[in-house]
KEMAR-356015 format. One record per atom (N, C-alpha, C): atom name; x, y, z; residue in three letters; residue number from 1; chain. Coordinates in Angstrom, 2 decimals, decimal comma, always signed. Example, Ala and Ser with C-alpha at 12.3 -4.5 7.8 and 13.67 -1.06 7.14 Angstrom:
2
  dose        x        y        z  ketor  panu  fidren
     N   +13,19    -5,69    +7,80    Ala     1       A
    CA   +12,30    -4,50    +7,80    Ala     1       A
     C   +13,20    -3,30    +7,80    Ala     1       A
     N   +12,85    -2,25    +7,08    Ser     2       A
    CA   +13,67    -1,06    +7,14    Ser     2       A
     C   +12,90    +0,03    +7,87    Ser     2       A
This chain:
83
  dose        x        y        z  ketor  panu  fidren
     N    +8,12   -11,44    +7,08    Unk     1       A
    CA    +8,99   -10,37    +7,50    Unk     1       A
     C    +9,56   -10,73    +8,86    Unk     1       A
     N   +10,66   -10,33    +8,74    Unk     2       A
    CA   +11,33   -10,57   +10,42    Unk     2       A
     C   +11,34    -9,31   +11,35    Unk     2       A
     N   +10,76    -9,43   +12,60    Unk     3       A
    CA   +11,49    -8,41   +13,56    Unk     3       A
     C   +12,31    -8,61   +14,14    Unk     3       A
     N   +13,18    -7,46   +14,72    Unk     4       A
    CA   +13,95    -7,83   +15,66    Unk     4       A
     C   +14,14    -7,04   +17,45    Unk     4       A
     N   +14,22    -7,74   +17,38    Unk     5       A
    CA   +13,90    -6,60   +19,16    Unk     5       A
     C   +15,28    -6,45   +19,86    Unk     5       A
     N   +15,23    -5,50   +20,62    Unk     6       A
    CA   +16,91    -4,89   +20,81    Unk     6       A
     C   +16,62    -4,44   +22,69    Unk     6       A
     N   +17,95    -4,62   +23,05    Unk     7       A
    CA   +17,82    -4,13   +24,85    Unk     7       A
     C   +16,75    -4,20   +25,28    Unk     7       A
     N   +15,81    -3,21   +26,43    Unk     8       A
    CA   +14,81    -3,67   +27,34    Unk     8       A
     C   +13,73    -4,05   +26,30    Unk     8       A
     N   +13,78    -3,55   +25,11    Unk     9       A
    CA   +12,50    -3,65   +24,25    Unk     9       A
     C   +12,80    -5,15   +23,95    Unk     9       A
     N   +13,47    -6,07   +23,86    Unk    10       A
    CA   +13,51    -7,80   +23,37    Unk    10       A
     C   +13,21    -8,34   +24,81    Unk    10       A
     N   +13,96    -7,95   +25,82    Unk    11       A
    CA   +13,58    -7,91   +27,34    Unk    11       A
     C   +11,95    -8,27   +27,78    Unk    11       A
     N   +10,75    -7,34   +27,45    Unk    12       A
    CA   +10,01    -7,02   +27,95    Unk    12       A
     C    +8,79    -8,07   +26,90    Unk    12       A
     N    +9,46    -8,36   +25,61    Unk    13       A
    CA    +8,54    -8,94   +24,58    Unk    13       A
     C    +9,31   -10,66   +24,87    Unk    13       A
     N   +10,15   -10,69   +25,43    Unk    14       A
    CA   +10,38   -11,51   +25,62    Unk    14       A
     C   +11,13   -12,82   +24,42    Unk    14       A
     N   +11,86   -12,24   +23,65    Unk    15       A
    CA   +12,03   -12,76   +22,25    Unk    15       A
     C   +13,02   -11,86   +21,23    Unk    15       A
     N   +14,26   -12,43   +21,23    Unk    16       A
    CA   +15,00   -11,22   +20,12    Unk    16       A
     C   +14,59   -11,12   +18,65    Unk    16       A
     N   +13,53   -11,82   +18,37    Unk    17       A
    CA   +13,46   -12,22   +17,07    Unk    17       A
     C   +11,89   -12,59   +16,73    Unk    17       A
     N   +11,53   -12,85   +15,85    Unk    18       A
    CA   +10,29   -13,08   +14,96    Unk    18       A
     C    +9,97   -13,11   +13,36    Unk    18       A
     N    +9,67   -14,18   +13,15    Unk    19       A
    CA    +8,79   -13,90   +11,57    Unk    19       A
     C    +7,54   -13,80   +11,90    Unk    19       A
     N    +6,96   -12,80   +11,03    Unk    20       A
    CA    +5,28   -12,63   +11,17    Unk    20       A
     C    +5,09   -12,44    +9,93    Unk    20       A
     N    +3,43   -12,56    +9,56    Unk    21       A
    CA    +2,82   -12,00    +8,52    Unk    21       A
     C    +2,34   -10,90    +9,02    Unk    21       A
     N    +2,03   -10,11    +8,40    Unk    22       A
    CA    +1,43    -8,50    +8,96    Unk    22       A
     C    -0,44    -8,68    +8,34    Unk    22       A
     N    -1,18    -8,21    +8,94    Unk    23       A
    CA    -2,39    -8,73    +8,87    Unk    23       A
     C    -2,46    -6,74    +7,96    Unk    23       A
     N    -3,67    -7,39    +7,35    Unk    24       A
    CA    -4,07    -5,98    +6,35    Unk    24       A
     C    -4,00    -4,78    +7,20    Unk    24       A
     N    -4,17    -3,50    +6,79    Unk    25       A
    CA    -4,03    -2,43    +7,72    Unk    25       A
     C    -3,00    -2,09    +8,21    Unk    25       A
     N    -2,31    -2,58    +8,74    Unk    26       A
    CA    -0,72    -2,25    +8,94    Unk    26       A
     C    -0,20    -2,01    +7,96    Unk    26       A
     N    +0,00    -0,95    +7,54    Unk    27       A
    CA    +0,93    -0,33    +6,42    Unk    27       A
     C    +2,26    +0,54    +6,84    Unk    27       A
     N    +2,40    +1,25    +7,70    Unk    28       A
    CA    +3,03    +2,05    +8,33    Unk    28       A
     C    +3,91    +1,48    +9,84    Unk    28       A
     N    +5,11    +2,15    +9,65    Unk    29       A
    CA    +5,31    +1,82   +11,25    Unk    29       A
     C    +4,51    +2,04   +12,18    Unk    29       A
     N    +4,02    +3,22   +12,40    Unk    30       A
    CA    +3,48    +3,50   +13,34    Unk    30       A
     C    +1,89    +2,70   +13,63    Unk    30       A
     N    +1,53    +1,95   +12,44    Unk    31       A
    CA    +0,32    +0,95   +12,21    Unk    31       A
     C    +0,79    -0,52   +12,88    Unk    31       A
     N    +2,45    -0,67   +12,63    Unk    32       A
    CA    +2,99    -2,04   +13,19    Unk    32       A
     C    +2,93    -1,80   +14,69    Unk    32       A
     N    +3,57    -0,75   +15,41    Unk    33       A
    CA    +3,76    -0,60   +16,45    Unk    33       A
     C    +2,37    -0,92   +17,87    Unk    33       A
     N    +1,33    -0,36   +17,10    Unk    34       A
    CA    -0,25    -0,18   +17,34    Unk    34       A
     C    -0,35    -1,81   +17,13    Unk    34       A
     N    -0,42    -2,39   +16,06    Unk    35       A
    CA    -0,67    -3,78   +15,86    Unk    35       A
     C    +0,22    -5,01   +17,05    Unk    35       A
     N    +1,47    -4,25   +17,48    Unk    36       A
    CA    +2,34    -5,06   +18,30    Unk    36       A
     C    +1,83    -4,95   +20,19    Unk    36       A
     N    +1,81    -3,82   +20,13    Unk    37       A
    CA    +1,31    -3,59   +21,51    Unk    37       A
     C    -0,16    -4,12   +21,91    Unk    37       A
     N    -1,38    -4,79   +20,86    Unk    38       A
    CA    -2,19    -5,45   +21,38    Unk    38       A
     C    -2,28    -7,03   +21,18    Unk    38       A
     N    -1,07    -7,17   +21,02    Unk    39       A
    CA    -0,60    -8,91   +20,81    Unk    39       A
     C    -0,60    -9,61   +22,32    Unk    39       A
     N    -0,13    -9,12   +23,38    Unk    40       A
    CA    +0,00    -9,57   +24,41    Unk    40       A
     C    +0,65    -8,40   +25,86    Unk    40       A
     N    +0,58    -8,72   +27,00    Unk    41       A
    CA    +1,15    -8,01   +27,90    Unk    41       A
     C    +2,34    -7,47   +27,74    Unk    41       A
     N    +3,51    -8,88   +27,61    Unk    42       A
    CA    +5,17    -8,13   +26,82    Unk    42       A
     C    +5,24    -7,16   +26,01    Unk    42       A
     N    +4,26    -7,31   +25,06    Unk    43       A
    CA    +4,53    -5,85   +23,79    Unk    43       A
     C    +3,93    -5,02   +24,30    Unk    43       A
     N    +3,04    -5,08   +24,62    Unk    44       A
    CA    +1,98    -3,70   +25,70    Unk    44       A
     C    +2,63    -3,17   +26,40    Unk    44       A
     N    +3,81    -3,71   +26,84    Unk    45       A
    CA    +4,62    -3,13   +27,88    Unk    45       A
     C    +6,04    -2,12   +27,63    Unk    45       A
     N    +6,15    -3,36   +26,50    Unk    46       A
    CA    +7,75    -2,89   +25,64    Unk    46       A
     C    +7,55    -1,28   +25,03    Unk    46       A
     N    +6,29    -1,25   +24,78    Unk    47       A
    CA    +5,76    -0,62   +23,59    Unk    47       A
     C    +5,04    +0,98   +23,88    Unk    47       A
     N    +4,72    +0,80   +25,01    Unk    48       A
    CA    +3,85    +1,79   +26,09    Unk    48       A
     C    +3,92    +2,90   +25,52    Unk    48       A
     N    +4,98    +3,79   +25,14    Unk    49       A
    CA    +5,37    +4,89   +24,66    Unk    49       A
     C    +6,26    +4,74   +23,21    Unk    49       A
     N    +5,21    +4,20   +22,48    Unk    50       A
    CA    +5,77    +4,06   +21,01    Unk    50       A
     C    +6,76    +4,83   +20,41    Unk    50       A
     N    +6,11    +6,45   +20,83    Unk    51       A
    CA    +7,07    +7,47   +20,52    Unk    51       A
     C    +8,46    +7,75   +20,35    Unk    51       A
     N    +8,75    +7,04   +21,46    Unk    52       A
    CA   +10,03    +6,72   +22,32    Unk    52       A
     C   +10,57    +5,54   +21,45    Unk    52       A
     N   +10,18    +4,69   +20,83    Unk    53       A
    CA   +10,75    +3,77   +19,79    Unk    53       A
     C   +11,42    +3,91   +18,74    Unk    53       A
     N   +12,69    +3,81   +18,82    Unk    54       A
    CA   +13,46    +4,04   +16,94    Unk    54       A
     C   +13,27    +2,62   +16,70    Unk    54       A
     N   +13,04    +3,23   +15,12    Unk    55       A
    CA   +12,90    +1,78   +14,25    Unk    55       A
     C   +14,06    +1,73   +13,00    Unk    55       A
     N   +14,15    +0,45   +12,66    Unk    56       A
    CA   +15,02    +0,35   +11,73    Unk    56       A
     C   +14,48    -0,22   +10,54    Unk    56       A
     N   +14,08    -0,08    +8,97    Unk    57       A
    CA   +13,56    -0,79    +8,48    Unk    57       A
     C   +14,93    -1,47    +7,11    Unk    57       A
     N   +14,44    -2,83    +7,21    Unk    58       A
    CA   +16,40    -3,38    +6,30    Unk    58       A
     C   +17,37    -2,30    +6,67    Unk    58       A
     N   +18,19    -2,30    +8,07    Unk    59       A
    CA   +19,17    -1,50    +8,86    Unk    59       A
     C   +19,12    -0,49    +8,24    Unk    59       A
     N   +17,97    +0,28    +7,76    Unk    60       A
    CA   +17,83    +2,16    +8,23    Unk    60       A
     C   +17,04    +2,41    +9,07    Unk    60       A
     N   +17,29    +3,49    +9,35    Unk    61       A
    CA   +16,34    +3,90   +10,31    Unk    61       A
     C   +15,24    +4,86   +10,26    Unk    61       A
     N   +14,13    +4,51   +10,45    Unk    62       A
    CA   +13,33    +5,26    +9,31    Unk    62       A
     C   +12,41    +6,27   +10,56    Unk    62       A
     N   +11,41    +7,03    +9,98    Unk    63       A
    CA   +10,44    +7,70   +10,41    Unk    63       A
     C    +8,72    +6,84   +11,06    Unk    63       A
     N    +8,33    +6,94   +12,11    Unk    64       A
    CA    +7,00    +6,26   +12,19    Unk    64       A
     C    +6,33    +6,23   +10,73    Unk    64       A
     N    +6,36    +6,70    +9,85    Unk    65       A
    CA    +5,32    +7,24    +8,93    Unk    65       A
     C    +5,58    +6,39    +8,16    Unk    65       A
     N    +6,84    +5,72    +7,58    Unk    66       A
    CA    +7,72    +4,96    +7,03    Unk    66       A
     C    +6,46    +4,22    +6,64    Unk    66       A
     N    +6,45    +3,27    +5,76    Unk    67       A
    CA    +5,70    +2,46    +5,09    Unk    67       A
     C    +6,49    +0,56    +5,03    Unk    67       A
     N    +5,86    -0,08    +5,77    Unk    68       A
    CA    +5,93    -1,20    +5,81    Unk    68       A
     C    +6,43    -2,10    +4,68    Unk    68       A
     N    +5,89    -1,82    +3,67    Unk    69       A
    CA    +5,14    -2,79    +2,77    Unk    69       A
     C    +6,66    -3,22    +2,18    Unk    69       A
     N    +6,70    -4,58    +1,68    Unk    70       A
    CA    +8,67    -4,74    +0,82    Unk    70       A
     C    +9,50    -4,51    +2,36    Unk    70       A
     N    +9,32    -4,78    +3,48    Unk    71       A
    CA   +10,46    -4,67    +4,33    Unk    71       A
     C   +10,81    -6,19    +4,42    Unk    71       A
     N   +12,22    -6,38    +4,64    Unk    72       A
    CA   +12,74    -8,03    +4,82    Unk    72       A
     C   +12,59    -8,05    +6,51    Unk    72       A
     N   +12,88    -6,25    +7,37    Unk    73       A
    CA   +13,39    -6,93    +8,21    Unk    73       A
     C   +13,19    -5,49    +9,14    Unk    73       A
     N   +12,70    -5,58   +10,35    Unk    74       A
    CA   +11,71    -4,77   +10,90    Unk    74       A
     C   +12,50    -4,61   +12,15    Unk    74       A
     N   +13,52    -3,73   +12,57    Unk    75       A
    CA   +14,33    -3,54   +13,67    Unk    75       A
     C   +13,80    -2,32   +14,85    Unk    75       A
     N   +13,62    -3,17   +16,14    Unk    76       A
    CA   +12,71    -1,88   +17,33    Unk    76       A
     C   +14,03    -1,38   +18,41    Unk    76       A
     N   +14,06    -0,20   +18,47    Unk    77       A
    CA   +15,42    -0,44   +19,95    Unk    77       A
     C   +14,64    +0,73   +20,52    Unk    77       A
     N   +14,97    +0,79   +21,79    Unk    78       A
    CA   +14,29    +1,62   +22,57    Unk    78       A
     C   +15,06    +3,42   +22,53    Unk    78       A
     N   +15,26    +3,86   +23,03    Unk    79       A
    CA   +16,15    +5,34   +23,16    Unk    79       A
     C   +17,12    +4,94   +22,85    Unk    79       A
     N   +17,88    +5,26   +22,45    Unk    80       A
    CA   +19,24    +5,73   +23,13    Unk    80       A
     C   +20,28    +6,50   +23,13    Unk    80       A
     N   +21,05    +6,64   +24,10    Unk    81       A
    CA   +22,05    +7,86   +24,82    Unk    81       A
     C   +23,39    +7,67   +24,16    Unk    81       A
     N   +23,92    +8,86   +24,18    Unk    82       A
    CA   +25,48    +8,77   +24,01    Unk    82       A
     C   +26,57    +8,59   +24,85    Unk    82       A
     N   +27,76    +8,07   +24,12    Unk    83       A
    CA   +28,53    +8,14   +25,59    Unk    83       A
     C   +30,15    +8,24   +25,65    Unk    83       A
């Protein structure tokens, strides 16, 4: 599966991009998010307030609750504002 990381959130992980395997247990976004933030300092950081994370799963944008499993492609962006 690919992620992709977007503004301060690719910033802080240090990387616009990734293939990973997802290790068992991660089923859910909100299971990826948890799984990303104890990978290293960058995601711990990016990640701090998960809440605050829209996700995109194959360019929708889904709910934390969303279910992992069959995604090609795993999109994180931080807030954002209108303008």
């Amino acid at each position: 599966m690919k992620l992709k990381y977007f503004a301060w959130v690719r910033e802080r992980i240090g990387k616009a991009e990734e293939d990973i395997d997802l290790p068992e247990g991660v089923v859910s976004v909100r299971d990826l998010l948890v799984w990303l933030r104890a990978r290293d300092d960058g995601y711990s950081e990016a990640l701090r307030h998960p809440e605050a994370i829209r996700v995109a799963i194959n360019q929708t944008h889904v709910d934390h609750r969303e279910p992992v499993a069959g995604a090609r492609e795993i999109a994180l962006f931080p807030p954002m504002t209108g303008g």
